[in-house]
C-alpha positions as CSV (number, residue, x, y, z in Angstrom):
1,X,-14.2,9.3,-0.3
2,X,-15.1,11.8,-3.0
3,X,-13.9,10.9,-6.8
4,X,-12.9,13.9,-8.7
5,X,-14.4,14.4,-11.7
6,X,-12.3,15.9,-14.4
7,X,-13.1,16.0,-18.1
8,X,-16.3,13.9,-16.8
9,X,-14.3,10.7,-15.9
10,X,-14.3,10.2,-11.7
11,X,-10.8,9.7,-10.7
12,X,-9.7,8.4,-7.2
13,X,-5.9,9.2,-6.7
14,X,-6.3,7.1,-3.6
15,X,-7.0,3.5,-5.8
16,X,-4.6,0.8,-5.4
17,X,-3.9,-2.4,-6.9
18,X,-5.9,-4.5,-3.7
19,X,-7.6,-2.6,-1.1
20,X,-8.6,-3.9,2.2
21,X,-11.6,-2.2,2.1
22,X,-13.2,-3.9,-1.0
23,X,-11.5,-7.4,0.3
24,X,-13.6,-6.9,3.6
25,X,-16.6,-5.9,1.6
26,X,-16.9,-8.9,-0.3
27,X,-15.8,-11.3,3.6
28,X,-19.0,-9.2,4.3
29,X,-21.1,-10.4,1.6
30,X,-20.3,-14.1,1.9
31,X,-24.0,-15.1,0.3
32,X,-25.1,-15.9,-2.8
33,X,-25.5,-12.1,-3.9
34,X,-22.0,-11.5,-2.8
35,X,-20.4,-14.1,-4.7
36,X,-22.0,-12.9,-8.2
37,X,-20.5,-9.9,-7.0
38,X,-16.7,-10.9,-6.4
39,X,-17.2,-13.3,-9.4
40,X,-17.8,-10.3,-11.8
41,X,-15.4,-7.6,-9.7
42,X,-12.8,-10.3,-10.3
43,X,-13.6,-10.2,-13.7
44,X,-12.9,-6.7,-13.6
45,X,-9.6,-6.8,-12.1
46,X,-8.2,-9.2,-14.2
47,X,-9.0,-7.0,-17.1
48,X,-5.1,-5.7,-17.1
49,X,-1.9,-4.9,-14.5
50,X,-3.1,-1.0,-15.1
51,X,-6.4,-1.9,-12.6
52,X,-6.5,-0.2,-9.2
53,X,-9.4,-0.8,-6.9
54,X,-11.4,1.1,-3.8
55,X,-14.4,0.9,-2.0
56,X,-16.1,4.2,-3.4
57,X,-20.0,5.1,-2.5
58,X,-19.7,1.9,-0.1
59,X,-19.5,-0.5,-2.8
60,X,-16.4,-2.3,-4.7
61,X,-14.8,0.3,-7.5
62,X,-12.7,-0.7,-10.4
63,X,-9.9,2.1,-12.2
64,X,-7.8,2.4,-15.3
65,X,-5.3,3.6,-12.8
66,X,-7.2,6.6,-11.5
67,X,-9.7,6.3,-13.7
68,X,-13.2,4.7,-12.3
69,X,-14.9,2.5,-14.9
70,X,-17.1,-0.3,-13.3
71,X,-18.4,-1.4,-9.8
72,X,-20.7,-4.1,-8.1
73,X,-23.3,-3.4,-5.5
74,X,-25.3,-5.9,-3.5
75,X,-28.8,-5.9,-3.1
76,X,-31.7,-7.6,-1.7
77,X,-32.2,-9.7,-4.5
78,X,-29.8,-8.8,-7.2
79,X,-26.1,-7.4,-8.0
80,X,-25.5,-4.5,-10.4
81,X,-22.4,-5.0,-12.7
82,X,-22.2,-1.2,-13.5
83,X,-20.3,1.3,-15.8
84,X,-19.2,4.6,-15.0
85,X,-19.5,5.5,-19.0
86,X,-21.8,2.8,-19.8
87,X,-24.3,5.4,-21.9
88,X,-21.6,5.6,-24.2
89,X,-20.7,1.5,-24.5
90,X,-21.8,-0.4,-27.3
91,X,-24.6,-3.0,-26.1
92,X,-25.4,-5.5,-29.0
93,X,-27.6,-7.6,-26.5
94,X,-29.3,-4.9,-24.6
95,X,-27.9,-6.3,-21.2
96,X,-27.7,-2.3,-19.7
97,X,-30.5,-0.5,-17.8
98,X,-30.6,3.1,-16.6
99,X,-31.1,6.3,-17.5
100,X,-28.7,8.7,-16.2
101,X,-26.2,10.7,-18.6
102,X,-23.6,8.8,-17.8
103,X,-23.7,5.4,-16.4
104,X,-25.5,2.3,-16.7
105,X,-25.7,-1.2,-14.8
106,X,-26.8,-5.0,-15.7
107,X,-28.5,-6.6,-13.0
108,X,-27.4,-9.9,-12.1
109,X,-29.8,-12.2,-10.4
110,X,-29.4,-15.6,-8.2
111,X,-30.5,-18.0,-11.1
112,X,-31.1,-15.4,-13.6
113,X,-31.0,-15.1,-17.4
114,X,-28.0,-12.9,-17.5
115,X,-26.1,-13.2,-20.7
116,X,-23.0,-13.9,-19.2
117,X,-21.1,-13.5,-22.1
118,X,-22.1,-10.6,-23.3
119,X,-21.7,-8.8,-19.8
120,X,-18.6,-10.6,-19.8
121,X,-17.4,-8.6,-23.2
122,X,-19.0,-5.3,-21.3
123,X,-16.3,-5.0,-19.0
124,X,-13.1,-5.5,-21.3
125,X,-15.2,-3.3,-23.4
126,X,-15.6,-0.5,-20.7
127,X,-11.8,-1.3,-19.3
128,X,-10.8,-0.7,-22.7
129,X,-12.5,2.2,-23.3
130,X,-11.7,3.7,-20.0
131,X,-7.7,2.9,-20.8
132,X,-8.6,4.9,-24.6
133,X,-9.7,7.9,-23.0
134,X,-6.9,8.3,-20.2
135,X,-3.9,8.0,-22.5
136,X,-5.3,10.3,-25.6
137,X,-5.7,12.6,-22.6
């Protein structure tokens, strides 16, 4: 499944409100990596009745309706909690890493020193942002 970008925000017409896909993703990652990762997706879902979900790239996508703006990926020894707009989110604690134009990721760790608050306010922050951009459209 390819998102379309338009206006440089991906957009997946096929997103619903739970998709089997992502719920067999996370029966499939039923270790300690996957539960960081349906702990924080869930996060993401909860952020408002507008979220729609699909399993994009092979991992767990959250939308403003259509419009992507977080996922979680498991890997060998971490999760990243990412943002499809993150280079533009405001990061007061420095939690995001990468370097691409658009997006950006926290990595998560098994015992780590996460601040889980502040990747906590991320998301609302990047749901909110997302929901911004979509209606002033």
């Amino acid at each position: 499944m390819k998102g379309h970008p338009v206006d440089d925000i991906f957009r997946f017409p096929n997103a619903v409100r739970h998709d089997p896909a992502v719920r067999a993703w996370m029966n499939d990652h039923g270790d300690d990596l996957g539960d960081i990762a349906h702990h924080w997706f869930d996060q993401m879902r909860h952020c408002g009745k507008d979220v729609r979900e699909l399993l994009h790239d092979g991992h767990p996508t959250a939308c403003v309706d259509e419009a992507a703006f977080a996922y979680v990926n498991a890997f060998t020894r971490h999760v990243n909690v990412g943002f499809f707009k993150g280079a533009e989110l405001a990061d007061p604690m420095g939690i995001l890493v990468g370097t691409g134009k658009a997006m950006r990721h926290v990595k998560v760790r098994p015992g780590g020193e996460t601040d889980l608050v502040a990747l906590a306010e991320l998301i609302e922050t990047a749901y909110r942002d997302m929901r911004r951009r979509i209606r002033t459209e």
